[in-house]
N, C-alpha and C positions, 0 to 999 in steps of 0.2 A: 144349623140352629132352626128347631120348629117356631111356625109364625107363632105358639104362645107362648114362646119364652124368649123372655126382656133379654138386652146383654146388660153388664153391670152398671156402664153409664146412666142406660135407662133406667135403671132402680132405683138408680140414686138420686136421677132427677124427677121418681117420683115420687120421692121424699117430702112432705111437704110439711115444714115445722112453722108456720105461722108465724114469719119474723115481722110481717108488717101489718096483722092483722090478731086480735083476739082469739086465742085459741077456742075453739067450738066444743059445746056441752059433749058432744059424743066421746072425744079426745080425753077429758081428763081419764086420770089415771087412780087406782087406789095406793091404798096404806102399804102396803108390803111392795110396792115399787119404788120409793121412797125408801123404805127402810133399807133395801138391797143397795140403793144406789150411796146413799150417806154413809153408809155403816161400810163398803167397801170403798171408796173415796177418801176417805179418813184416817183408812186403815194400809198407809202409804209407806217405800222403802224408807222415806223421811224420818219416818217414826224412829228408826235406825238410828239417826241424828239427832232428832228432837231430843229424844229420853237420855242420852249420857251427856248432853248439854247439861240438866240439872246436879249428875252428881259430879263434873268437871268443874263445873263452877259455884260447887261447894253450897248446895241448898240441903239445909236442915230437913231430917226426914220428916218430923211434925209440918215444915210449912211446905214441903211435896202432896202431901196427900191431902193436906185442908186444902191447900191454892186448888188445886184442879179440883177439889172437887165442890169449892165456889164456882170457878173458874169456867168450869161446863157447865155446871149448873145455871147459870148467866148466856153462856153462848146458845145453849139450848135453848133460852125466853126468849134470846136476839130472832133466831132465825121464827119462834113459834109467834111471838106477837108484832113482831114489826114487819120482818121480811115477806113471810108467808100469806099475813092478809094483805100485805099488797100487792102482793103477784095473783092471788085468787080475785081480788076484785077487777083490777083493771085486765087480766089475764094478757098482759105483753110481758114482752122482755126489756129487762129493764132499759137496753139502746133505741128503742121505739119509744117507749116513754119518756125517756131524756128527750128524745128528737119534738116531741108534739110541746116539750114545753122550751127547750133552748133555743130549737130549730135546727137546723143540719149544719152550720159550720161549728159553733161550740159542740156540737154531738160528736162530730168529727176530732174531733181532739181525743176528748174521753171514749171513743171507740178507737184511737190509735195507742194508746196509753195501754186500754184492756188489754186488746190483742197483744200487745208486745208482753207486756208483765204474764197473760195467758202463756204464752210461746215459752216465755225463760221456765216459767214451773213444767211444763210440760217437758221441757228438755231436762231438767232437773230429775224429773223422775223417769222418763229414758237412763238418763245416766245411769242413776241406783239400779235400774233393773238390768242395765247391760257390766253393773260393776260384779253383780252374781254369777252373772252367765260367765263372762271372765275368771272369775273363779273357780268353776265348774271344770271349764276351758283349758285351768292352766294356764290362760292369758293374763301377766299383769295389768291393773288397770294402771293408769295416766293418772297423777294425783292433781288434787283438787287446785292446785298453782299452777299447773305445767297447762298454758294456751293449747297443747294439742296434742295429740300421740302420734309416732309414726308406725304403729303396726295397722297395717291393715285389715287382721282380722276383726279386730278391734271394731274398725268405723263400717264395716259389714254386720258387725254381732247390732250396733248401735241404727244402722238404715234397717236390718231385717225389724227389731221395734219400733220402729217409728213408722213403718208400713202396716205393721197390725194394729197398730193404735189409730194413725190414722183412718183405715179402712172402716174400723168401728163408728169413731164417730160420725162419719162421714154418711152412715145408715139414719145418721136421727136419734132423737130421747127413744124413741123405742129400743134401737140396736143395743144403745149406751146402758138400758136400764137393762136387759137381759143379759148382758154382757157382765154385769154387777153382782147380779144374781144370784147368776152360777158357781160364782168362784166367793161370796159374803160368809157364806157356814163357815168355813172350814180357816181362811186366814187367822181370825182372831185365837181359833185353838192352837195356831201354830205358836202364835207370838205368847199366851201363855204358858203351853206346856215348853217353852226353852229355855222362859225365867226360871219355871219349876225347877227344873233339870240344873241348874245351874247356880242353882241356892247350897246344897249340900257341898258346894268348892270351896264358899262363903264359910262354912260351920253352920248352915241351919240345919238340923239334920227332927227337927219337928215345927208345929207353928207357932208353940212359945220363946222358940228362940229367935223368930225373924224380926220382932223391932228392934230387941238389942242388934243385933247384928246390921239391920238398915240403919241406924243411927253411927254406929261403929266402922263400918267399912262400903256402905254404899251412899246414902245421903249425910256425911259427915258434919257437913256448916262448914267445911276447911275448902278450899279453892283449890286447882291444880297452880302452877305457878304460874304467873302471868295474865289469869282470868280475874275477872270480878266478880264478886257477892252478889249471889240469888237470894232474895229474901222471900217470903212469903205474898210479895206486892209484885213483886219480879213472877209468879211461878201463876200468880191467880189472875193476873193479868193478861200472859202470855195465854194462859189458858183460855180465855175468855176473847181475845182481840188479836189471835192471830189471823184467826179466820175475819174479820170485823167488815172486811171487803165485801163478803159474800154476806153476810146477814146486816147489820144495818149500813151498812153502803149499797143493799139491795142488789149485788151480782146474782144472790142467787133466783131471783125473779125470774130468771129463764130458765129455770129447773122447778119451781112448786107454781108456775102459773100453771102446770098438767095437776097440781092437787084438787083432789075434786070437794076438799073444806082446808079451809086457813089451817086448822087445828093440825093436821097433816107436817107442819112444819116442826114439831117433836120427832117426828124419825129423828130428827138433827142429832136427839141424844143417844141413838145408836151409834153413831159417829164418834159423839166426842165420848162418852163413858167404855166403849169399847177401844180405840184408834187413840183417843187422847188422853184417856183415864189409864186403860189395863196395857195396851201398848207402850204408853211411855215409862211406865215404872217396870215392865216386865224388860227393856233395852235398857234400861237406868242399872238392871242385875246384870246384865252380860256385859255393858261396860265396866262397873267394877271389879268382876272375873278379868277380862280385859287389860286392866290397871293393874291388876294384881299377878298376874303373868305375865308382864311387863310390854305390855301393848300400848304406847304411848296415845295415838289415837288412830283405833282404829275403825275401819271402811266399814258399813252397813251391812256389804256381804258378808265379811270377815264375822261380824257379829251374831250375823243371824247362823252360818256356818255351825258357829263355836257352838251354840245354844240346839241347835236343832239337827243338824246335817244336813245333808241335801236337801230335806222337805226345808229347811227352814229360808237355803238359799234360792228354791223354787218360789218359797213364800214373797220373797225380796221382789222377786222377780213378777210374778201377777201381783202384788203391789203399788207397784209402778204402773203396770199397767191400765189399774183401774182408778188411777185415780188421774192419769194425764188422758184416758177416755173423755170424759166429762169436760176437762179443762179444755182439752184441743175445740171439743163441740163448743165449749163456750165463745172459746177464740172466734170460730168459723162465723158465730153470731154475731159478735164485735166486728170483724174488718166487714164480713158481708154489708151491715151499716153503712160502712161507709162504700159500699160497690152497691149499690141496691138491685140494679140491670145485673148483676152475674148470680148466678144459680151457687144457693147456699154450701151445695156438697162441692162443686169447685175451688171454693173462698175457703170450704173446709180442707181441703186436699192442699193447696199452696203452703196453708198457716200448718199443718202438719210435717208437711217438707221444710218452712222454718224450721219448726221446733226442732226436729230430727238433726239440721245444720248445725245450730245453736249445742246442741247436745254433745257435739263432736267437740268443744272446746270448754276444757271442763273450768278454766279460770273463769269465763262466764257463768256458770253455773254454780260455780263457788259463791255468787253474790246473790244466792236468793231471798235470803234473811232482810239484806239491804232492801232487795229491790217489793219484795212483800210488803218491809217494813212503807217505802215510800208509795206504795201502790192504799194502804192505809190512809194515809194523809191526804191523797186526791180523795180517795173514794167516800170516804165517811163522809163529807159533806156535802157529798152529791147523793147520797142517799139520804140524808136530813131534808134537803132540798126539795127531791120527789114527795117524801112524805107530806112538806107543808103544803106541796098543790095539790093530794091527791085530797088531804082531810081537811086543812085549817081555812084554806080558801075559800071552799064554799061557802064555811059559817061566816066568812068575813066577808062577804060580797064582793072580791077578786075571784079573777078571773083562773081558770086551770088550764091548763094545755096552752099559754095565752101565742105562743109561737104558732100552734098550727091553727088555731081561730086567726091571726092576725095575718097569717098566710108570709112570717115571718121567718128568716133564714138564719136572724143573729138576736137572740137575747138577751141584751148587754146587760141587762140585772143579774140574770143567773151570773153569766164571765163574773161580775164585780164581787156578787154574792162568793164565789167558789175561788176569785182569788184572795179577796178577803181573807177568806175562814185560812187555806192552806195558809198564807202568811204569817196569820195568828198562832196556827199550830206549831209554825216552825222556831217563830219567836219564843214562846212559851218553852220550846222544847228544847232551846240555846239556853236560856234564863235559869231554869229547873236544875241543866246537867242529864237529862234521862237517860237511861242503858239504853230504850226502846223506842223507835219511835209508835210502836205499838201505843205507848203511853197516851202520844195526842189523838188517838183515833175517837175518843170520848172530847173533848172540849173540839174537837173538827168537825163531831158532827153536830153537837150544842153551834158552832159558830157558825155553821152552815144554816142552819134553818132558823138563826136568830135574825139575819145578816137579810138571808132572802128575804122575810118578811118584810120587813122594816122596811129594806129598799122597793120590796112592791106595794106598801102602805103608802110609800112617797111620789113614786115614780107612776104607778097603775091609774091613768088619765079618768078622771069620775064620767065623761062623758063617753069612753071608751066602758066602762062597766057597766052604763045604764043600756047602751047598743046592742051589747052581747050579755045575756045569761048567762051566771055561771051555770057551768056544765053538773051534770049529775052522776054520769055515768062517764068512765075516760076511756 
């Protein structure tokens, strides 16, 4: 090895993503590094899943294509007005900003929570990408009940992914977002030319015949047996607050604090109009092919297979990849948090090796819906929370940051505030009956930042606010 050239460790530990510090003017990033990353992020094996959710459980074709396309339409203002100018202003990550205002043991929690619920998606989409490869293979996969498979090519096909994903993130937003890149063109054509393809099984055989025929045999309004009613509250909701984590629960702060304007946070709607709009209705047609060739319910490869052929189960396959890239980086940000003395690409490399572990057993993996869904309910009112310190504070002559001004480890207002709100959500969400708990991610973050105020209008010492200036800049 010549003395100028680094070995990998040293690359990676000169990575330096600014987890405890303001990202610097030079560093931001433009528009079309965003758009790569959102719009291939988005566009995930998942989507295999997501999309024959609606016509299994019998959503009416009108309220498919109105719900999402409220639905994104909503998610997209989430990430463009709330999430994005707060990560452009303060330019941290959203577990640096928790920490200046909770202090490190509350931050601690909500950095143990991230990382794990990070880990289970990330294995999640391992899975999907190693279910293609297995098909490819010849290898049965391991269904989504069974704790574990005994083939061992299997949990080789499953470590060889979880070693390229890791590796990537472990380079940094730069790696993650080239990484995006590359592979954003061409997914999205996959996933619509295999709907295309697979319409004419249906009887569309022009485009006056496709809403009769989505109304008739792919979005019915009729349930499979045993599921429940998707209504148009069900389909514009989901569209709008699955992701609710990352945009007003503010995870995604550690991906557009690199935008170099707020405004930047519309990439989002490459994402969802492409990933959650054209994706889910274009797997919504090859699950009813599916149904109709008496495939009770089938696997995301099987799906993408059917529709595409190999390209479509390669597609499954970089999928996965690029959307547990991102996720693993975020993780690495999360536990690093809570390790502050270990080197971020390290913390990234362990939580990779999780996820990769987590992957191997797919009954865990089975529960991501759940664990999304409760990942939801912590998170939105911790993002309500950040918001009122970062804007409402000031004008109120309270204090921001008031943990790391006060040189303080525990901020038992935020705890009260954040267990409050989740309480209330979950009451409310007993009370109601809801399919979702997607549903309370709106009144969690409403009770979040109604909850913190109040208790810091109470609690915030006037003697203690006349001492310290509120702050201007975070």
């Amino acid at each position: 090895m010549t003395k100028n050239k680094l070995s990998l460790a040293e690359q990676m530990a000169a990575v330096n993503e600014y987890e405890r510090e303001p990202v610097p003017p030079k560093k931001v990033k433009g528009f079309k590094s965003f758009v790569g990353m959102v719009a291939s992020e988005h566009i995930a094996g998942t989507e295999f899943v997501i999309g024959p959710l609606f016509v299994l459980h019998g959503a009416a074709a009108s309220d498919v294509f109105l719900g999402l396309l409220v639905g994104n339409i909503l998610a997209t203002l989430s990430w463009a007005l709330v999430c994005a100018p707060a990560a452009v202003k303060t330019r941290l990550t959203i577990f640096y900003q928790l920490e200046k205002i909770c202090g490190a043991g509350p931050v601690a929690i909500y950095n143990f929570v991230n990382g794990l619920l990070y880990c289970v998606a990330a294995a999640a989409m391992i899975g999907v990408s190693a279910s293609s490869i297995g098909l490819l293979m010849n290898i049965d996969a391991p269904g989504l009940t069974d704790l574990y498979t005994s083939d061992p090519l299997w949990i080789l096909i499953i470590f060889g992914i979880g070693v390229v994903i890791t590796v990537v993130a472990t380079f940094g937003f730069d790696r993650v977002s080239r990484f995006a890149n590359i592979f954003a063109p061409w997914m999205p054509l996959v996933f619509l030319a295999s709907g295309i393809a697979m319409l004419p099984t249906l009887g569309v055989n022009n485009v006056s015949e496709f809403w009769s025929v989505a109304e008739t045999k792919i979005w019915t309004g009729t349930p499979v047996a045993g599921a429940t009613q998707y209504t148009f509250w069900h389909i514009l909701i989901f569209a709008w607050l699955c992701n609710s984590a990352m945009h007003i629960g503010l995870g995604d702060m550690s991906i557009y604090r690199y935008a170099k304007k707020a405004t930047y946070g519309l990439a989002s709607g490459f994402g969802m109009f492409i990933g959650h709009f054209m994706a889910w209705v274009a797997s919504g047609i090859l699950c009813a092919v599916a149904l109709q060739e008496g495939i009770s319910n089938p696997s995301p490869g099987q799906i993408a297979f059917m529709g595409a052929g190999v390209a479509g189960a390669i597609c499954v396959v970089i999928a996965g990849w690029t959307t547990a890239n991102p996720t693993i980086y975020r993780a690495g940000l999360a536990v690093q948090g809570l390790m502050p003395r270990f080197k971020r690409w390290k913390v990234t490399v362990v939580v990779g090796v999780t996820a990769t572990l987590l992957a191997c057993f797919p009954a865990i993996v089975s529960k991501l819906d759940q664990f999304l869904g409760i990942y939801a309910l912590c998170a939105s009112p911790v993002g309500a929370i950040v918001l009122v310190d970062i804007y409402v504070f000031p004008k109120m002559g309270l204090i921001s940051n008031v943990a790391f001004e006060k040189g303080s480890k525990f901020n038992s207002i935020f705890m009260m505030a954040w267990i409050f709100s989740i309480v209330a959500s979950y009451i409310l969400y007993e009370l109601t009956n809801a399919d979702f708990y997607f549903f309370m991610a709106i009144p969690g973050f409403i009770a979040g930042g109604a909850f913190y105020l109040a208790l810091s209008l109470v609690f915030q010492k006037k003697d203690y606010r006349k001492e310290v200036q509120p702050l201007t800049d975070s």
